[in-house]
N, C-alpha and C positions, 0 to 999 in steps of 0.2 A: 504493500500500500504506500503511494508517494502520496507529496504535498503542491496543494495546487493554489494561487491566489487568481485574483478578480481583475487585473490588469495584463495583457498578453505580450509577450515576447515572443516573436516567431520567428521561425527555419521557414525562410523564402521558400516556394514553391520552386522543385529542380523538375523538367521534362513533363512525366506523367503522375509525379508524385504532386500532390496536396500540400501548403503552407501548414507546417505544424504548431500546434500552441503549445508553450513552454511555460511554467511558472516564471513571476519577477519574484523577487528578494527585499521586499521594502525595506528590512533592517540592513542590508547593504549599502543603501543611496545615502549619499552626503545628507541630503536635508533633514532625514531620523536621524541622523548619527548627530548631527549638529541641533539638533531640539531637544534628542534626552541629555546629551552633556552637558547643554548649557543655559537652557531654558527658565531653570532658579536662580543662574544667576543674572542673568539678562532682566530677572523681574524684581529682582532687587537692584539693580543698576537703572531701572525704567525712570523713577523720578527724576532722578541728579542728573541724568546722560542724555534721554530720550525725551522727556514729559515739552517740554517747551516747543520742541519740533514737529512733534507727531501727537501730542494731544495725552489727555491722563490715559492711565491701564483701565482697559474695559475687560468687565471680568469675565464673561465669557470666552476669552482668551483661554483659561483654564481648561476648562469641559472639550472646547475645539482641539485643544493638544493630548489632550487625556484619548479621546476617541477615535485622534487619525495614527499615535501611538500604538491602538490595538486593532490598527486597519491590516488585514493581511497577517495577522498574528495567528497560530495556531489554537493558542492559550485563551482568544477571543473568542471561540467557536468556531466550528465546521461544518459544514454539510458531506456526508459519507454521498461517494460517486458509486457508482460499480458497473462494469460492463458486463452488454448480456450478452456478447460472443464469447469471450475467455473468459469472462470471471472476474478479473483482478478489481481491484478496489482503488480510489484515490480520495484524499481531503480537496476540499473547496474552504477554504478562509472567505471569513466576512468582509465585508467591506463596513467603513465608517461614513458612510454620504455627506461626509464635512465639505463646505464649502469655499474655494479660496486659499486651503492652503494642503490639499491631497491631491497630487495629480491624476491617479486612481480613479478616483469617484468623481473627480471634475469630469474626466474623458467621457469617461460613460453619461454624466449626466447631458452633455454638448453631444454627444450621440441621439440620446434620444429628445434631444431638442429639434437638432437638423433631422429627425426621420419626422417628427412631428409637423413642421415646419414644410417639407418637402412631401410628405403623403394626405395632409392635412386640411393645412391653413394657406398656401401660399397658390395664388393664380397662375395661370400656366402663359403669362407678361415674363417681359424683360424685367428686371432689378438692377438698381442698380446701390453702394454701399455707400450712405454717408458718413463721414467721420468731423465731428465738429470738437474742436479743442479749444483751451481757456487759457489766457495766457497768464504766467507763473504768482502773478500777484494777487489775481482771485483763485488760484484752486486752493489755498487751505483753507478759505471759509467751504469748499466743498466735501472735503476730507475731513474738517472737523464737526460739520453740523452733514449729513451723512445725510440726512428727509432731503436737501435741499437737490440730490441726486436724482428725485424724481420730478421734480422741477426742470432741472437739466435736460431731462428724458422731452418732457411736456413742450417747452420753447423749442427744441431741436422740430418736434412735431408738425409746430405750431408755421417754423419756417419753412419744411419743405410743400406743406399744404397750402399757406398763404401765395406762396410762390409760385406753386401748379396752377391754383382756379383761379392767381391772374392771367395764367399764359395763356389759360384753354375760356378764357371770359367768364366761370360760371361759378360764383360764389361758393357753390353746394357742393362742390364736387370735392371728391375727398381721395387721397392716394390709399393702398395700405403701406400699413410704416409696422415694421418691430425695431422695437429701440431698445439696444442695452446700454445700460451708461458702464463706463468702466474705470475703476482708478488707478490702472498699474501702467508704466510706462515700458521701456525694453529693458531697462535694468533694475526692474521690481519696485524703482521710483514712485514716488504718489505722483500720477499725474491724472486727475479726472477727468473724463470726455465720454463723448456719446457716439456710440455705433449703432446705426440707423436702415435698417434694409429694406428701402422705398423702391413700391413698383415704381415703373419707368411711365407714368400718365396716371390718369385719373377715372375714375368711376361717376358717373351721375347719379342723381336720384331712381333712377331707373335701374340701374346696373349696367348702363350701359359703357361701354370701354374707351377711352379717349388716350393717344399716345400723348408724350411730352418727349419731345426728341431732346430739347437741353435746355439747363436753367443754367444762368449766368451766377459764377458763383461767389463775384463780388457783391452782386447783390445781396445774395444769402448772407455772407459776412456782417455783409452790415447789417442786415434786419438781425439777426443771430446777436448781435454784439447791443445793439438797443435793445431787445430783451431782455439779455442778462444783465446788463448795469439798471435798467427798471428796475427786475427784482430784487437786485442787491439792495436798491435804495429802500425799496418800501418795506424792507426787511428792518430796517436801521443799519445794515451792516457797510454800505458802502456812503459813506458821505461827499459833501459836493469837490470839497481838497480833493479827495481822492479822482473823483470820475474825471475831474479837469485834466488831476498829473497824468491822468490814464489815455485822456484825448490829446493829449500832446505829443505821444508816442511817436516815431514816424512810422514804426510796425506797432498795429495793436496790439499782438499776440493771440487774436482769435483766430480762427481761420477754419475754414468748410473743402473739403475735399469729395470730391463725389467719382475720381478714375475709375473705379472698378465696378465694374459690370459682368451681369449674369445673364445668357440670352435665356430662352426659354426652351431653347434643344440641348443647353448643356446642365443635366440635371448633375453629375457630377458635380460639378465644377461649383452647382447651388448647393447642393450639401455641404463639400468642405467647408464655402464662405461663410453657413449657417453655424458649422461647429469652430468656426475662428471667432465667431458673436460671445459666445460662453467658454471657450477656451480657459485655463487655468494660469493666474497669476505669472507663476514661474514655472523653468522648464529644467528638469532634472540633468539632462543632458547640456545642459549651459554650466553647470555649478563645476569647477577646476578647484576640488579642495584636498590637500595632504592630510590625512586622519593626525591629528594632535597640532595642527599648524592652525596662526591664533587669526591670517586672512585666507580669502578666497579670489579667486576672480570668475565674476558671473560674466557670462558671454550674449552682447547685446544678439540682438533680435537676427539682423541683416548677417552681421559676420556669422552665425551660426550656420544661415541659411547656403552661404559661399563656400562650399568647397573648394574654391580656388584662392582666399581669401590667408596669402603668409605670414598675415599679422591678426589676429581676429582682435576685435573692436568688444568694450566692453568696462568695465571698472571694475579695481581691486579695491575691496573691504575690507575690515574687520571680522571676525565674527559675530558679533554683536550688533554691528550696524544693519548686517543682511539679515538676523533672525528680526530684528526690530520692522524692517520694511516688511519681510513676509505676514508679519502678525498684524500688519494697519491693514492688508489686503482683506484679511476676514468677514465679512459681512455678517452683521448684524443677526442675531438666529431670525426666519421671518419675515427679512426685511427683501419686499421686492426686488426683484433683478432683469425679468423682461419683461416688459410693456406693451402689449399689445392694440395700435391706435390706428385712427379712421376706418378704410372698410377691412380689415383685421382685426376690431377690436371683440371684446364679447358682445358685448350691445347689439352693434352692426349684423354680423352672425347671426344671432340671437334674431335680429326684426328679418332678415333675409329670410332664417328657413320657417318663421311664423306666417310672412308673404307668400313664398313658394316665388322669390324672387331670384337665383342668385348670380357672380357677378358674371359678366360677358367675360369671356378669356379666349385665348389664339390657339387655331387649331394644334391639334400634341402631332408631333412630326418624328415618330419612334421607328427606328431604323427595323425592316420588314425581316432580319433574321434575327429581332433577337426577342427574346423568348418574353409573353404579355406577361404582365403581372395579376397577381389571383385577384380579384376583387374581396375583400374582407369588409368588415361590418367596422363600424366607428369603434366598440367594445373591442374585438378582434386584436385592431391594431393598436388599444392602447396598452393592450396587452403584454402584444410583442414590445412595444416600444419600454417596457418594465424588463425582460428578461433579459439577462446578462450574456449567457451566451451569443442570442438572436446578436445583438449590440455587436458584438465583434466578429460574427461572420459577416454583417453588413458590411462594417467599416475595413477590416484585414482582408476579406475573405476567407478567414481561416478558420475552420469548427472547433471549439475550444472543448467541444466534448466528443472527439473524433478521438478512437483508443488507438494504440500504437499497431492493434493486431488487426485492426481498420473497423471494428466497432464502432457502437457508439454507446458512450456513459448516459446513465440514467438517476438521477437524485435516488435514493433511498432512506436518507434519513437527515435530520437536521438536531447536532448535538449544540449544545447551549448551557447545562449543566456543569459545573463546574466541578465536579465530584466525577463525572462521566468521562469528561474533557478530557484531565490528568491519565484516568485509567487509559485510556485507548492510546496519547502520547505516551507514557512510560514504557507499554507493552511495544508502540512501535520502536521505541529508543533499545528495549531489550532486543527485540528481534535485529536490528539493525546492528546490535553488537554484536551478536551471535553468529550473524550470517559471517564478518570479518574474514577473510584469510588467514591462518597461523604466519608466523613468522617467518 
């Protein structure tokens, strides 16, 4: 009986052979090793060191480390696998669904967003992704008052809608928008901003479809930039000193980005962009750390992405500096994260399939040898979109419950018990000494 966790590492597919699923190691990666060493004292350093930069210790900080500590853990629970061709048995480790700072349960949960998103909720229109940023002297009032995030979310809305039903004349008309706001930057930096994936045109009252081939995105800036200094003010948070130093600028530091585009034949290509929406803070494979060494160097975004790149780009830390950035990433237990607005939203939905109205979309242009998809039932797939396995045959291709003897594993029991737990790991520990070769 081997041990299996809930994030996949796989043996590429060679010839006629099938991509195999491997167990990961979570107590191997820098960032466990770096949270149970150092974690108490990191939180007794929080006041003196961190407090003025990053805001006081929110305590749920605790319970988040406690829980992605016994993510993949065997001592956490398991679920008993066993195959019904050969027999043999394997463990399945839990996962801890922590959010922001488990790359684990992020992936899967950005999985079953983008299957949601792509079998769901999203028209079968072009998208295209907007990204609207705050320049460096208002984001820590967005990092320190955290609600104000959904605000963020709200204005970002607010301008690519206004901006559509001037193009197209028609007040009423409304894009769909998913908005995630996000606060991490390439090198796990607080930097807030909102990531937006607006169809490419607009919908009427009717449902009827309207293109928007392009919005000028100076414009966007600036209504985007009156928004957010309005808010600030009527907040009390930004006063009139402020907004003036801030219009004197010759760069404001705002700015709207809209290059990337998703047509409506490239559903690939709509999925990835959907699971880069929800993506996880940091990236395990960025972190260059020598186990007992007191910096690291985390590897920005771009240079990771460059293979051809002889200097990769990036900043060296502390240790302490980078567990302090990873822990502001956390999200609030509860606290929203995708937004779903105009004809996306629930409401909209909701009065559509009440009418028997829904939206106008462009014919599906699906290549004639490749194989239909089942029709399933709204239950069905929310189903799938819950199972772990399904989750990583989607996104690898590769069956995570595919047995070495070309079976397939099937759940048989779910232990949880902590009296139960021990006995089965002991007995495996004995058996595994046992089996040993003499000397």
């Amino acid at each position: 009986m081997g041990a299996l966790s809930a994030t996949p590492a796989l043996l590429p597919a060679t010839g006629s052979c099938p991509a195999l699923y491997r167990p990961r190691n979570p107590r191997a990666t820098a960032l466990y090793q770096l949270l149970e060493a150092h974690y108490e004292t990191l939180k007794g350093l929080w006041e003196e060191r961190f407090e003025r930069r990053y805001g006081f210790w929110r305590g749920f900080y605790d319970g988040a480390l406690a829980r992605y500590l016994d993510c993949g853990s065997p001592e956490a629970g398991f679920a008993r696998l066993k195959c019904d061709d050969c027999g043999s048995e394997r463990l399945l480790t839990l996962s801890c669904k922590q959010r922001g700072i488990c790359p684990s349960c992020d992936a899967k949960r950005a999985a079953a967003f983008a299957a949601f998103l792509k079998d769901e909720l999203l028209s079968n229109v072009g998208h295209s992704l907007w990204t609207f940023t705050l320049p460096k002297m208002l984001r820590p009032y967005f990092m320190r008052q955290r609600e104000l995030l959904g605000d963020l979310a709200r204005l970002a809305y607010e301008t690519i809608k206004e901006l559509m039903a001037e193009a197209v004349g028609d007040p009423h008309a409304r894009p769909g928008v998913v908005v995630v706001p996000q606060t991490f930057g390439s090198v796990v930096n607080q930097h807030p901003h909102a990531h937006c994936l607006a169809s490419r045109g607009v919908w009427d009252a009717q449902g009827q479809w309207t293109p928007v081939p392009y919005i000028d995105t100076i414009a966007a800036e600036k209504l985007f930039r009156h928004k957010i200094i309005r808010l600030l003010k009527s907040k009390d948070l930004l006063s009139d000193e402020r907004i003036a130093r801030l219009n004197s600028f010759r760069h404001s530091g705002f700015s709207v980005d809209t290059s990337v585009t998703v047509w409506p034949q490239d559903t690939e290509g709509l999925e990835r962009l959907c699971r880069y929406l929800l993506r996880c803070p940091l990236s395990l494979s960025r972190i260059h750390w020598t186990p007992g060494a007191k910096t690291l160097f985390y590897e920005a975004k771009g240079s990771h992405d460059d293979p051809l790149a002889s200097h990769p780009q990036g900043e060296t830390l502390d240790v302490f500096e980078f567990l302090a950035r990873v822990l502001t990433q956390i999200p609030k237990p509860r606290q929203h994260g995708v937004h779903y607005m105009g004809a996306y939203s629930s409401r909209a939905r909701a009065f559509r399939k009440r009418k028997n109205r829904p939206l106008q979309s462009l014919p599906s242009q699906q290549d004639p040898k490749a194989k239909p998809e089942p029709k399933l039932s709204p239950k069905k797939r929310a189903a799938l979109r819950k199972r772990w396995a399904h989750l990583i045959k989607r996104v690898h291709q590769a069956d995570p419950l595919r047995c070495d003897c070309g079976g397939t594993y099937r759940v048989i029991a779910f232990i949880t018990e902590q009296k139960v737990i021990r006995k089965i790991l002991a007995h495996l520990e004995k058996r595994k000494t046992d089996s040993r070769s003499p000397p």
